[in-house]
PAPAVEX-606554 format. One record per residue (C-alpha): residue number from 1; x, y, z. Coordinates in Angstrom, 3 decimals, padded with zeros to 6 digits. Layout:
N
  pos         X         Y         Z
  NUM         X         Y         Z
...
END
This chain:
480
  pos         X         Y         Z
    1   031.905   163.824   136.159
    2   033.525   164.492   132.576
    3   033.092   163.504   129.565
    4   035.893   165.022   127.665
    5   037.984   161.840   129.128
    6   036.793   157.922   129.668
    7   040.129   157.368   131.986
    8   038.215   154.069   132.349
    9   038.056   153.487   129.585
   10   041.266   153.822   128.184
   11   042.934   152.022   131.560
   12   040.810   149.292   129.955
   13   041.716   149.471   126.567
   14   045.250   150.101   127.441
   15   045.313   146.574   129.690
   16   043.302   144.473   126.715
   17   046.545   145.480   124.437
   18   048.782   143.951   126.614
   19   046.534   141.089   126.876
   20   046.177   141.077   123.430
   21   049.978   141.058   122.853
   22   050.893   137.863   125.049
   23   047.503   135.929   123.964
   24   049.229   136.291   120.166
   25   052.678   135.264   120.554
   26   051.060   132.289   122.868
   27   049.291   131.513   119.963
   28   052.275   131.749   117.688
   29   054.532   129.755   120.071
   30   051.995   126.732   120.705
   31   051.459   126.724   116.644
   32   055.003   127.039   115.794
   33   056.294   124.388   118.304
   34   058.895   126.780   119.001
   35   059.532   129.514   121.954
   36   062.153   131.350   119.895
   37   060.174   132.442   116.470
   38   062.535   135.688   116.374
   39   066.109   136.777   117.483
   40   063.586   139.535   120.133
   41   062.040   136.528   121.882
   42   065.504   135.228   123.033
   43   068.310   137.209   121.660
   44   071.318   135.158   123.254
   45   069.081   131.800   122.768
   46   068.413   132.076   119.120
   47   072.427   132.597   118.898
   48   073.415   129.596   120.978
   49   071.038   127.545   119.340
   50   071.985   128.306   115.826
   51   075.545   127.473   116.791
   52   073.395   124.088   118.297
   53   071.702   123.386   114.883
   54   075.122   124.024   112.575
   55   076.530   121.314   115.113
   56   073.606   118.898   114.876
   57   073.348   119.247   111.226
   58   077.265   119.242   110.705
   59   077.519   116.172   112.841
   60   074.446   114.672   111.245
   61   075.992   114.728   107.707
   62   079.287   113.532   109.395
   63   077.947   110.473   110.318
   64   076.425   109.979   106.694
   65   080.452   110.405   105.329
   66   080.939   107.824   107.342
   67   078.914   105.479   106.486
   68   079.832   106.546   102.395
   69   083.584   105.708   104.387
   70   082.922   102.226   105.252
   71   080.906   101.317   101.962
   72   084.131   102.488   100.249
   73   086.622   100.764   102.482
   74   084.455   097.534   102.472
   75   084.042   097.825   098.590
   76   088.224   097.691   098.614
   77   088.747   094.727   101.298
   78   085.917   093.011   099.493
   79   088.317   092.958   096.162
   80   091.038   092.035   097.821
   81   089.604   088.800   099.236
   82   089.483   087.898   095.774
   83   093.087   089.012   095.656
   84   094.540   086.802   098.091
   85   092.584   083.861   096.976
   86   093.982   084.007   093.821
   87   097.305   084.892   095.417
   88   097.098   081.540   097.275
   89   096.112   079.689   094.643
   90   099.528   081.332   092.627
   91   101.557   079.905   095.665
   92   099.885   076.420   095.635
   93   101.148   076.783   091.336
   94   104.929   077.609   092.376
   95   104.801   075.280   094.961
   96   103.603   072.401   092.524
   97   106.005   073.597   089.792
   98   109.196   073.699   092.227
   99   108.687   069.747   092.361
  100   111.887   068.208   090.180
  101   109.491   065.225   089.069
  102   107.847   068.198   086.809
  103   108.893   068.145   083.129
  104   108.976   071.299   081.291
  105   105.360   071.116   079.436
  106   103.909   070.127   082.671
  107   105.547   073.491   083.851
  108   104.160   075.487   081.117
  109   100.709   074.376   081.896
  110   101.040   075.643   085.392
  111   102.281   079.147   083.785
  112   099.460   079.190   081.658
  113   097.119   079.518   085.138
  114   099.794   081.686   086.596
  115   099.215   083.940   083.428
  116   095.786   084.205   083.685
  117   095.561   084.928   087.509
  118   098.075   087.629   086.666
  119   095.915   089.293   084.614
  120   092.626   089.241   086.801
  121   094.632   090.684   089.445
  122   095.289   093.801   087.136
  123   091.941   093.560   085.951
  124   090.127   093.521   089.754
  125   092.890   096.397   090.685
  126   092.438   098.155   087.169
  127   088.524   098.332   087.629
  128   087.203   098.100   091.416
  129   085.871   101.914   092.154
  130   083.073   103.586   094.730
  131   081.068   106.005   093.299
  132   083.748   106.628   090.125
  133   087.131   106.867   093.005
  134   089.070   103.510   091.817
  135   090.069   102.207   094.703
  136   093.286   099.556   094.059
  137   095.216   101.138   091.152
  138   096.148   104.256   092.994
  139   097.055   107.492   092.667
  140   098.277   108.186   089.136
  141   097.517   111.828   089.334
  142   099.257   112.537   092.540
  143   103.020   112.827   093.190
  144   104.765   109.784   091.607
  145   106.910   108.035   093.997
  146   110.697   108.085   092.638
  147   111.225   105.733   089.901
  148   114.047   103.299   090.420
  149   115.410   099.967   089.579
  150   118.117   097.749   091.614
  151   120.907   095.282   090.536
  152   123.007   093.030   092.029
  153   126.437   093.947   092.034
  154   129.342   091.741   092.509
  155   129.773   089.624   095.139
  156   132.553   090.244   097.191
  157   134.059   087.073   098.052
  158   135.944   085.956   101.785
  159   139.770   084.816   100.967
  160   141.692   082.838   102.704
  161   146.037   083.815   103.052
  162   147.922   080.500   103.049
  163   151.581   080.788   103.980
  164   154.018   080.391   101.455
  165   156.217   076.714   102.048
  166   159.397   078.007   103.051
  167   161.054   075.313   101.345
  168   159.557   075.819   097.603
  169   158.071   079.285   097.772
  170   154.612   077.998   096.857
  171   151.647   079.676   098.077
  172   147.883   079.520   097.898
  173   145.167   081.729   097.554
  174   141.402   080.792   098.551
  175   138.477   082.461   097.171
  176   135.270   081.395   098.400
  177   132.218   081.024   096.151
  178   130.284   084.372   096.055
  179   126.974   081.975   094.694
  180   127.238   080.288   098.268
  181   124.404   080.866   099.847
  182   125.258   080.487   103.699
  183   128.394   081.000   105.421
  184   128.320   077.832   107.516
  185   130.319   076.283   104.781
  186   133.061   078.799   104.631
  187   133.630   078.981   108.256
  188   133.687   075.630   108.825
  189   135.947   075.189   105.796
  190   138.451   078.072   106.807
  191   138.379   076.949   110.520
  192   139.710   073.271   109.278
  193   142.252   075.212   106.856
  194   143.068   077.834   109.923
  195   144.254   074.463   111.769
  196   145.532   071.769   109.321
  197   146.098   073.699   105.883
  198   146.776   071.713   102.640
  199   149.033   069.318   101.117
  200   150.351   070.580   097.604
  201   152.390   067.359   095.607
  202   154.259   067.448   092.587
  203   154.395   064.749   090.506
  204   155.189   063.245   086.685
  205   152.881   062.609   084.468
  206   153.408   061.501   080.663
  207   157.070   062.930   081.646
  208   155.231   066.538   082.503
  209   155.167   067.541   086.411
  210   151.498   068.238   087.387
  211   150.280   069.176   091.095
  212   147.614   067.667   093.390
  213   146.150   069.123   096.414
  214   145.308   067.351   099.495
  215   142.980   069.219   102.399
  216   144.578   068.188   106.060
  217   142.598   067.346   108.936
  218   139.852   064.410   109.130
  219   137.275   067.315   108.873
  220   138.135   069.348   106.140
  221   138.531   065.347   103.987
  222   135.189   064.049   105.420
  223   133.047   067.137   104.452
  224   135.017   068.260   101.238
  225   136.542   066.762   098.064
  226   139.315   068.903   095.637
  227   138.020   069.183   091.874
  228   140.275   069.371   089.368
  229   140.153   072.490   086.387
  230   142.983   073.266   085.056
  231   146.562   071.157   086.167
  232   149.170   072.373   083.709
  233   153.853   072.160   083.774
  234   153.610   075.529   082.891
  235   151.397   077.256   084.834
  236   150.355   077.927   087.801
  237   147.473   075.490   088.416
  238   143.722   076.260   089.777
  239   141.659   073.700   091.920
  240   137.978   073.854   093.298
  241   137.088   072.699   096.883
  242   133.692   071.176   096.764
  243   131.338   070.176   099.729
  244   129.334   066.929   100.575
  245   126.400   067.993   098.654
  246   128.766   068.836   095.483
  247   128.024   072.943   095.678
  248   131.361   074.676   094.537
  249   132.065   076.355   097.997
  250   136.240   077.877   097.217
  251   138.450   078.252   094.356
  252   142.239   077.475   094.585
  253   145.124   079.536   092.732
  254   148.821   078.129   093.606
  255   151.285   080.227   093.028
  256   154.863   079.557   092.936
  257   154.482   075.898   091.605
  258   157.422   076.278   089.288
  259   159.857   075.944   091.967
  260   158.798   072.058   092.705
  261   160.038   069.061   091.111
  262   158.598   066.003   090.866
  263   158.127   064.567   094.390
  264   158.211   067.302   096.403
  265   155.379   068.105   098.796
  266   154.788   071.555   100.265
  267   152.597   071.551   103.688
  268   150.842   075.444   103.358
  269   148.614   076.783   106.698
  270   146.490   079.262   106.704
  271   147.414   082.682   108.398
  272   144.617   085.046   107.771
  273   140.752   084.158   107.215
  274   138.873   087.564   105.545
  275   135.526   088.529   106.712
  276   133.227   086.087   104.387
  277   130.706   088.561   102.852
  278   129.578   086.760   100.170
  279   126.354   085.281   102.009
  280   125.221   088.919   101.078
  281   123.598   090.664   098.353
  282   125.138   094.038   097.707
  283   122.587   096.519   095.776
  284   123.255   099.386   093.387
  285   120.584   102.109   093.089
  286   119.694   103.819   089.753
  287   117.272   106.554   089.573
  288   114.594   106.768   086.670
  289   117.607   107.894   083.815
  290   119.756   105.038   084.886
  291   122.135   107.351   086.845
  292   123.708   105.254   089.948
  293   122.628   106.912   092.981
  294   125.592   106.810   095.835
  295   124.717   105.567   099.120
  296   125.875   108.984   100.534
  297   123.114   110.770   098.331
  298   120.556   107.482   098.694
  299   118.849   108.426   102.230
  300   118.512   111.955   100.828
  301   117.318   110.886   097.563
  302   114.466   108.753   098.757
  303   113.477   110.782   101.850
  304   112.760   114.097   099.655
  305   110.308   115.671   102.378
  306   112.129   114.624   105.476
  307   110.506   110.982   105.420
  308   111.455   108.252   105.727
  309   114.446   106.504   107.195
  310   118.330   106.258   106.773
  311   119.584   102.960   104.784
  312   122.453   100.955   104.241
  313   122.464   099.109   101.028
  314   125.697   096.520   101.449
  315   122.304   093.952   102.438
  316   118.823   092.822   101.203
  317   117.481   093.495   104.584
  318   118.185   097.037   104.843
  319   117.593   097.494   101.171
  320   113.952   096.292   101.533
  321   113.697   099.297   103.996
  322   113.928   102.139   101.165
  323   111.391   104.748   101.603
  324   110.275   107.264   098.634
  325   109.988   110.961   099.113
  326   106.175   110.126   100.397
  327   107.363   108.545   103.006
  328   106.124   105.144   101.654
  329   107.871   101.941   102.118
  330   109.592   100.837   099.116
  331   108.681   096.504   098.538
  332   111.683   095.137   096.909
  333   111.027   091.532   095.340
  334   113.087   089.205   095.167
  335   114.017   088.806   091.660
  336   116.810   090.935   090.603
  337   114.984   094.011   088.300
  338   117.466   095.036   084.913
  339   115.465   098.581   084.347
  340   113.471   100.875   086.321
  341   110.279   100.265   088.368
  342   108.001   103.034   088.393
  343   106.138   103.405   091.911
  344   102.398   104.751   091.894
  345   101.679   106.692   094.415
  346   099.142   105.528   097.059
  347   095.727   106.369   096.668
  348   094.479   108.762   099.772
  349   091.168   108.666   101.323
  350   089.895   111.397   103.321
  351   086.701   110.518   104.842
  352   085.610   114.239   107.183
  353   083.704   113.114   109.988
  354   083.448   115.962   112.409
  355   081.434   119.034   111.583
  356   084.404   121.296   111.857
  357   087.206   121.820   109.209
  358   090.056   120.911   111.068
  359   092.079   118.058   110.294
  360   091.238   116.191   113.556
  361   088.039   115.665   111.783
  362   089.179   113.882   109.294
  363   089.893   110.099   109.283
  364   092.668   109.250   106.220
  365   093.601   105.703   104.791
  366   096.145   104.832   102.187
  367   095.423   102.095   099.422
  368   098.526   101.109   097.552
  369   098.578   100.498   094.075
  370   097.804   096.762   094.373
  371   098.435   096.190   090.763
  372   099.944   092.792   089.390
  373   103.025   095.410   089.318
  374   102.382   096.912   092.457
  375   102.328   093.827   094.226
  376   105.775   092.234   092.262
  377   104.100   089.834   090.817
  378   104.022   091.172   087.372
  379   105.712   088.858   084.469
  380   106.219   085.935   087.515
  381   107.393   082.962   085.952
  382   107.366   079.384   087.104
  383   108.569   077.555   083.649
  384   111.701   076.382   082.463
  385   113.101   072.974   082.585
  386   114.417   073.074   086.208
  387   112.883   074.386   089.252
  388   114.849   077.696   089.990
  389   112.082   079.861   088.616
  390   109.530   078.316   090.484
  391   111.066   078.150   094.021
  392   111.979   082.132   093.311
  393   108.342   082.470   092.954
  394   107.281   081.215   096.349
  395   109.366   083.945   097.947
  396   108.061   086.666   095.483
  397   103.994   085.363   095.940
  398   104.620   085.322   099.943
  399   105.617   088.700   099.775
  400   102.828   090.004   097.380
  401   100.372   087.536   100.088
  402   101.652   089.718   102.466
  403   101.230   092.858   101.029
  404   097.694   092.115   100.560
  405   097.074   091.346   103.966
  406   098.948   094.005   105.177
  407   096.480   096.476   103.457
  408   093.660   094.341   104.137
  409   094.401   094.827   107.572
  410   094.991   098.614   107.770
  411   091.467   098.621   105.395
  412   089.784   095.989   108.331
  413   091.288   098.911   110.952
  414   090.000   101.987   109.397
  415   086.223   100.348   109.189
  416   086.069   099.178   112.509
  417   087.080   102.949   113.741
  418   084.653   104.436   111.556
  419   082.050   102.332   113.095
  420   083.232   103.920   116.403
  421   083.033   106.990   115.081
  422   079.332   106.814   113.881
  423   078.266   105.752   117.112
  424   080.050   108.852   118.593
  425   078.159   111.001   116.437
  426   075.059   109.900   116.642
  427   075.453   109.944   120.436
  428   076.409   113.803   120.305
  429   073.932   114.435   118.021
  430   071.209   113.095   120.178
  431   072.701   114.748   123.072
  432   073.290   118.636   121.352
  433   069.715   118.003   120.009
  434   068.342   117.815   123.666
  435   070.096   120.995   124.613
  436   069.427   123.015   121.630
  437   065.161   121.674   122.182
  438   065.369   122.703   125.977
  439   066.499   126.176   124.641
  440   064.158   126.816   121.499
  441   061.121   124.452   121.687
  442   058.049   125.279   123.212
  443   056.822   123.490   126.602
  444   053.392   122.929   125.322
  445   052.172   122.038   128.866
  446   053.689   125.811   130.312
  447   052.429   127.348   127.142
  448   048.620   126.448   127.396
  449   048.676   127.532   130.625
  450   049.826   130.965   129.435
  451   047.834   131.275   126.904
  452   044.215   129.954   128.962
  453   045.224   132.737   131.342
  454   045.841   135.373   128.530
  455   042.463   134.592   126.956
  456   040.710   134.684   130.138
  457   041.706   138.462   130.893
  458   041.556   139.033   127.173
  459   037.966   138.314   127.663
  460   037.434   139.768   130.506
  461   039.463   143.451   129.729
  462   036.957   143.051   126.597
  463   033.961   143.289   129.392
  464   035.437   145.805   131.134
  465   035.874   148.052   127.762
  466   032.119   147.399   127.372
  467   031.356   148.586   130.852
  468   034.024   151.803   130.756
  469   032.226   152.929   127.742
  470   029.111   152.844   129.135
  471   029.847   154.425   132.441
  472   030.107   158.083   131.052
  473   026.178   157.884   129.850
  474   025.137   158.816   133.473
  475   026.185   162.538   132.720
  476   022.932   162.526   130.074
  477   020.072   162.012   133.120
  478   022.055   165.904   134.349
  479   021.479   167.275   131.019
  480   017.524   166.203   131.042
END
């Protein structure tokens, strides 16, 4: 027996620390709720679930951009219902002041309106806004588009190359109306001259030889009439061919007409009919300074950044596909602009909806400027004492109606995907949530049962401390 030693005593005390040790971080995992207080419980865990919780959190706050994202977007398409109400109601103006019965005061009451819905359309652009972003007037602090104005140049007109009468020398040139709108009339005019040609007559009148023209060929005299301007002895005399409906559709210069006398009539066919181009409206392109841009130079002058598309501008439909250095799609209307037209750049929304900073995370929509301006309806007029202003209108309103919807659409898009996107996020939130609890949180159930068993031998190696320190005591009944 010794008593320099308690081996007991210190197996004992030595087993109670251990006891001790896993009875306290029991105790600090069942108060905590968590299994991983510190980066020694679970080194790798606590890093994979920090990496969890960024996620979550990320994601979490994601999902709250969106939501900001659709309040904006429906804050915008809200407007713009406005917008194309009063848009409508512009059309159902026009439409009202194109009617002939219409007298000009009854037209300037019906511009009075049109003023006034002008000017809440600027206003509702000019003032709609989401938490201080203005939402319809644009981007006037971003890159302008280019600045530009169009004009219509002159027509070029389809001729028509009569053969000269052998017999007198006279010959006849036809020019066809540039102002005619459709080239059903010139071809059908030209085939009829192609085949039957004209009739020029001398005869005297008041002792002066004057000419008359005749058109050949039942069709070319049921569907057209000659006009009379200018019949004269001593020079050559100018005629205009007129249709059914008494629109100017060709001009008529003889040449030659010297060489008749009174009763002589010259029989002149056509031998060549020129392309008729005049049923299109040729463009020129001027930049901001009024400098003429050349249609070599115009694709790179309105592509800038490699956007955009090539153009021909020799007709209104390929001019109305101009695109700026953006990339946006210049909206020509159709009234003929003397000046330049300054383009606002479109107002970009980036809503970020991921909890990374990559681009993929971010969802983008573009609101033009959707100004009284921006939409081509600025200084519309319907007045005047005919109804050319009014049935110009129509076109001009149709295509501001459908600018509207066009951006009420990509706005009606963008919320619906956003929507889809916050139910993605939530989903993965829930999800990582799960997986980052199953790797920190505490299973309470597991955990009492760890720590019952820990404060049973914590208990008990107290006991056995008790007894170990008694047990050397025996040596004193030796020493008595």
């Amino acid at each position: 027996m010794v008593v320099q030693h308690n081996l007991q005593a210190m197996n004992s005390n030595r087993m109670l620390g251990i006891t001790q040790g896993s009875l306290s971080k029991s105790t600090e995992k069942l108060s905590s709720g968590y299994k991983i207080n510190r980066a020694a419980d679970n080194a790798a865990g606590l890093a994979i679930s920090e990496k969890m919780r960024k996620q979550i959190r990320g994601l979490t706050q994601a999902s709250a951009n969106a939501e900001d994202g659709i309040s904006a977007v429906q804050t915008a398409e809200g407007a713009l219902t406005e917008v194309h109400d009063m848009l409508q109601r512009m059309n159902d103006l026009a439409v009202q002041a194109a009617n002939s019965p219409n007298s000009q005061d009854d037209r300037s009451y019906i511009q009075a309106e049109i003023d006034q819905l002008t000017q809440e359309i600027d206003r509702v652009a000019e003032t709609t806004k989401f938490n201080e972003t203005y939402l319809l007037k644009g981007d006037k602090s971003a890159e302008k588009g280019y600045s530009f104005a169009y004009k219509k140049a002159a027509d070029v007109a389809a001729t028509v190359s009569m053969n000269a009468n052998s017999a007198t020398g006279v010959n006849a040139t036809i020019t066809f109306a540039a102002s005619v709108s459709s080239t059903s009339d010139q071809n059908n005019l030209a085939k009829a001259l192609r085949d039957q040609g004209l009739t020029i007559t001398a005869t005297t009148v008041n002792g002066k030889i004057q000419y008359s023209i005749t058109l050949n060929g039942s069709d070319a005299k049921s569907n057209y009439q000659i006009n009379t301007v200018s019949v004269g002895a001593n020079e050559d005399p100018k005629f205009v061919i007129v249709n059914a409906a008494g629109v100017t559709v060709a001009e008529v210069q003889l040449t030659g007409t010297d060489k008749m006398v009174a009763g002589d009539s010259s029989i002149i066919t056509a031998s060549t009919v020129s392309a008729a181009q005049s049923a299109k409206e040729i463009y020129s392109f001027y930049d901001k300074d009024g400098n003429k841009i050349s249609a070599n130079a115009l694709n790179d002058y309105f592509t800038g950044k490699g956007k955009g598309t090539s153009v021909s501008v020799s007709a209104r439909a390929d001019a109305n596909k101009v695109y700026d250095a953006l990339g946006h799609e210049i909206l020509l209307s159709s009234s003929y602009v003397a000046g330049t037209q300054d383009k606002t750049a479109a107002l970009n929304l980036r809503f970020h909806v991921g909890a990374d900073g990559t681009n993929n995370n971010k969802i983008s929509i573009n609101i033009q400027a959707l100004t009284a301006k921006g939409l081509g309806i600025n200084g519309l007029r319907i007045d005047g004492d005919n109804d050319t202003r009014a049935t110009d209108a129509i076109s001009v309103i149709s295509q501001a109606i459908k600018i509207v919807s066009t951006q009420r659409s990509a706005l009606g898009a963008v919320q619906n995907r956003l929507e889809h996107t916050i139910n993605n996020l939530d989903n993965i939130v829930e999800n990582t949530t799960s997986a980052e609890s199953a790797i920190r949180d505490t299973d309470m159930a597991d955990e009492m049962v760890k720590y019952s068993n820990a404060n049973i031998l914590s208990q008990a190696g107290q006991s056995m401390l008790a007894q170990s320190n008694q047990s050397n005591q025996g040596v004193l009944s030796l020493l008595g």
